[in-house]
C-alpha positions in Angstrom: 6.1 -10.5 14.8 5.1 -10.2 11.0 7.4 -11.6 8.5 9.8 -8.4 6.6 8.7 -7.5 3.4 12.3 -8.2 1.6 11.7 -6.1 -1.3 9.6 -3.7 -3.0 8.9 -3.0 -6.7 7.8 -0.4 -8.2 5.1 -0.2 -11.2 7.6 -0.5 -14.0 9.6 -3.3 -12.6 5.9 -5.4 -11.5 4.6 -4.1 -15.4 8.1 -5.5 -17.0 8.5 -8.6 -14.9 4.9 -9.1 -16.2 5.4 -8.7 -19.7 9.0 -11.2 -19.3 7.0 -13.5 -17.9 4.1 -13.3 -20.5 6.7 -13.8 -23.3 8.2 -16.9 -21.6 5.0 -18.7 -21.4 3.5 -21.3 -19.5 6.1 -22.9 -16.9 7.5 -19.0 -16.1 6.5 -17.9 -12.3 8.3 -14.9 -12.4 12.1 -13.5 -11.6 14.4 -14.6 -9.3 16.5 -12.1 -7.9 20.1 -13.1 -6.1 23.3 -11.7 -5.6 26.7 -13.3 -6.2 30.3 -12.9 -6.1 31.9 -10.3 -8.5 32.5 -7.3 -10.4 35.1 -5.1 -9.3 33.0 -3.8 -5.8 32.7 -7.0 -4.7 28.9 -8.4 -5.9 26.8 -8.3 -8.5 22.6 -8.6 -8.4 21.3 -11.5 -10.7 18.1 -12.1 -12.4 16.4 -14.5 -13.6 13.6 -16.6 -14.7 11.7 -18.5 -12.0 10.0 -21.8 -13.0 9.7 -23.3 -9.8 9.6 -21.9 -6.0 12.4 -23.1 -4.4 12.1 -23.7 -0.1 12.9 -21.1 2.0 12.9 -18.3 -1.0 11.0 -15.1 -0.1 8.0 -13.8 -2.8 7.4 -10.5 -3.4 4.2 -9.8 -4.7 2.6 -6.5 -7.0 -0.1 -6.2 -9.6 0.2 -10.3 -10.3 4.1 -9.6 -10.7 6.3 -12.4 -8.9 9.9 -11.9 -7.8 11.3 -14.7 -5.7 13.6 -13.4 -3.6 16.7 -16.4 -3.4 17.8 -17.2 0.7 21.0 -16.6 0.8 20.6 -13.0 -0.8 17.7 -11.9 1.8 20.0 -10.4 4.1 21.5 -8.6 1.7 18.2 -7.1 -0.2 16.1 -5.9 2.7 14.8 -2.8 2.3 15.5 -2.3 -1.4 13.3 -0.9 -3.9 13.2 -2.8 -7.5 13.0 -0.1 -10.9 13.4 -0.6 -13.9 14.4 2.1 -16.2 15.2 2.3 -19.9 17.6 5.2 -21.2 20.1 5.9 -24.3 22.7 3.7 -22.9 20.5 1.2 -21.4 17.6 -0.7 -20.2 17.1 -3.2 -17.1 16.3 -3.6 -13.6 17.9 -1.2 -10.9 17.9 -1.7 -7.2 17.7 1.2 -4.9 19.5 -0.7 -1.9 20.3 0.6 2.0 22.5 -2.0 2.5 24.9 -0.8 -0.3 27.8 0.9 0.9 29.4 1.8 -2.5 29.6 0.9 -6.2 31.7 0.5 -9.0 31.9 3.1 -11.4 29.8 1.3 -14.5 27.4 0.8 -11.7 27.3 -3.0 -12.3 28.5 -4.4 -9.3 28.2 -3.4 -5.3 29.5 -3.5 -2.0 27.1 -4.8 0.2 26.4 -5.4 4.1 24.2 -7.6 5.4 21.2 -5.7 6.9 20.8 -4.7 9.9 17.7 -6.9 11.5 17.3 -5.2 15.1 17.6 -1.9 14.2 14.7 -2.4 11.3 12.6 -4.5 14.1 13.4 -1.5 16.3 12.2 1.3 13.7 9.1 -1.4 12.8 8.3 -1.3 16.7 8.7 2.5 17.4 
């Protein structure tokens, strides 16, 4: 059985995780997406700038972009689709999740479950 593809990302995200890790120079890999505790729904997505791979961490891959995808937040990000959007109000990374069951109102933090792993292998199969 092939490995899950965690995440994916879309051309903006891949184009603006590019140009972040262009302006970083040399020791930048790429992002490092997580999740943690917090926010009034409960979790909050975090990003940040990978220097190193870390063991176990997942790697999602387009057009030379690099997200690393931390372990403990795997579960939790299957299936989602990285964007990243600019508007009036703001600019950043958006994640178009499955396993999000609700959100707070300024859209900052989520509810998450963990994913469901035999029903995707049972979906993959059929």
């Amino acid at each position: 059985m092939g490995r899950f593809t965690v995440m994916t990302m879309t051309d903006a995200a891949a184009s603006r995780v590019r140009d972040i890790v262009a302006s970083k120079g040399g020791d930048a890999l790429g992002l490092r997406v997580g999740i943690k505790k917090g926010g009034c729904a409960g979790m909050e997505y975090t990003v940040e700038l990978a220097k190193d791979a870390q063991p176990r961490e997942d790697q999602v891959e387009r057009d030379g972009a690099r997200v690393f995808v931390a372990p403990e937040a795997v579960l939790f990000l299957l299936g989602t689709e990285m964007d990243y959007e600019e508007t009036k109000l703001r600019s950043g990374f958006t994640f178009r999740n499955p396993n999000q069951t609700s959100a707070c109102g300024c859209g900052e933090s989520v509810e998450l479950k963990a994913a469901d792993l035999k029903a995707m292998a049972d979906a993959q199969s059929a």
